[in-house]
DRENGU-114097 format. One record per residue (C-alpha): residue number from 1; x, y, z. Coordinates in nm, 3 decimals. Example, Ala and Ser with C-alpha at 12.3 -4.5 7.8 and 13.67 -1.06 7.14 Angstrom:
   pator         u         v         w
       1     1.230    -0.450     0.780
       2     1.367    -0.106     0.714
***
This chain:
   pator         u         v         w
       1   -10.453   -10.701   -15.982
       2   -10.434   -10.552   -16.325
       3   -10.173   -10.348   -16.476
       4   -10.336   -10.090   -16.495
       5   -10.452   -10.119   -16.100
       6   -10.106   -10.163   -16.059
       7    -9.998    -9.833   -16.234
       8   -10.239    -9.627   -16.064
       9   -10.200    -9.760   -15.714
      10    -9.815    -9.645   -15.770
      11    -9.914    -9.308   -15.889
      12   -10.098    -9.271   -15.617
      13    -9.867    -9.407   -15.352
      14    -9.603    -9.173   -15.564
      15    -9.839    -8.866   -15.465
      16    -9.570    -8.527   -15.375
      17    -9.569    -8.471   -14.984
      18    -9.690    -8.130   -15.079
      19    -9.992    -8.256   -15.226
      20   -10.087    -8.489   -14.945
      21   -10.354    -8.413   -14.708
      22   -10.296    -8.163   -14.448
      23   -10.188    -8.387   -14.099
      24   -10.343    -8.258   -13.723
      25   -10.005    -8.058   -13.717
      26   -10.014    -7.882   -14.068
      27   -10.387    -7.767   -13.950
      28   -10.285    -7.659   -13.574
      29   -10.019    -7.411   -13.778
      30   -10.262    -7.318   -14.050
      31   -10.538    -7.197   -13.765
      32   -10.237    -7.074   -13.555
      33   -10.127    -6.868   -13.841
      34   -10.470    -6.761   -14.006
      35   -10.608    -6.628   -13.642
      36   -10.277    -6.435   -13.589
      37   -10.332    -6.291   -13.930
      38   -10.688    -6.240   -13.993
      39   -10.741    -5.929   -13.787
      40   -10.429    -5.758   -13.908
      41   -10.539    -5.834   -14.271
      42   -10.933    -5.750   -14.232
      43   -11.000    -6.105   -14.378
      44   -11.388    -6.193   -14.347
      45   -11.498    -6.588   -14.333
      46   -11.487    -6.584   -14.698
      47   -11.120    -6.587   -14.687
      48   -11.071    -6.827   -14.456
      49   -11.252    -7.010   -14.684
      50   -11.041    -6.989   -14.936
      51   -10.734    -7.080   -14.734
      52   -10.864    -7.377   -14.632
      53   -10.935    -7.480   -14.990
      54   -10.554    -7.360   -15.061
      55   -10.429    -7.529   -14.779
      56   -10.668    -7.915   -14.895
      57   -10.471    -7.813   -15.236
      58   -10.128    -7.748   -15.112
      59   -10.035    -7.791   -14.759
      60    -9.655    -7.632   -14.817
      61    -9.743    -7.341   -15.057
      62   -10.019    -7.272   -14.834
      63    -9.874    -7.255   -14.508
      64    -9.528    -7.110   -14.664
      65    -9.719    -6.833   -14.784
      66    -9.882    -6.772   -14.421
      67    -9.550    -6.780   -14.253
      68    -9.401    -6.545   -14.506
      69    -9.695    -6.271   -14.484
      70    -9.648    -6.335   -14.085
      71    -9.237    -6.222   -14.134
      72    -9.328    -5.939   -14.312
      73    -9.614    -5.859   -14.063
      74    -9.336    -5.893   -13.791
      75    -9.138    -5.634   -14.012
      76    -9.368    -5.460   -14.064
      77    -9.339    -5.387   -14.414
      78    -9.471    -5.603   -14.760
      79    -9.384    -5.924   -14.831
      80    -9.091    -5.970   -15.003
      81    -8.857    -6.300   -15.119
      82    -8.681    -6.302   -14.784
      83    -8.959    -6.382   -14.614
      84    -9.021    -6.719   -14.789
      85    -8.860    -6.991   -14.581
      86    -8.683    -7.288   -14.710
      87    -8.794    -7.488   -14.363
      88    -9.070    -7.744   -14.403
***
């Protein structure tokens, strides 16, 4: 192996958590999440969509940002800071 191989298997082994690929759990929330969600929020398919291409590009922002819009749903009010969890 090269090093150059070298250096870019270690980047890539060096990849953030929140970058790596959604797991069978991160997707059960995501769907869990969206469907609660969706109705409330008159999002059409091209939404969900874009979630899912959120969610491929950041599995913590993206599913952070569902739970937070889901506390403020609960609230019933906007979203504000305190909604953002620290829990991941």
């Amino acid at each position: 192996m090269t090093k150059l191989s070298e250096r870019l298997e270690l980047n890539r082994s060096m990849q953030s958590p929140s970058k790596a690929k959604p797991t069978s759990r991160d997707v059960a929330e995501f769907e869990d999440l969206y469907n609660l969600l969706a109705p409330k929020n008159d999002w059409s398919e091209a939404d969900y969509v874009a979630w899912c291409l959120d969610l491929a590009e950041d599995k913590k922002l993206t599913i952070g940002c569902l739970r937070a819009l889901q506390n403020a749903c609960e609230a019933g009010r906007a979203m504000t800071n305190e909604d953002w969890s620290n829990e991941w």
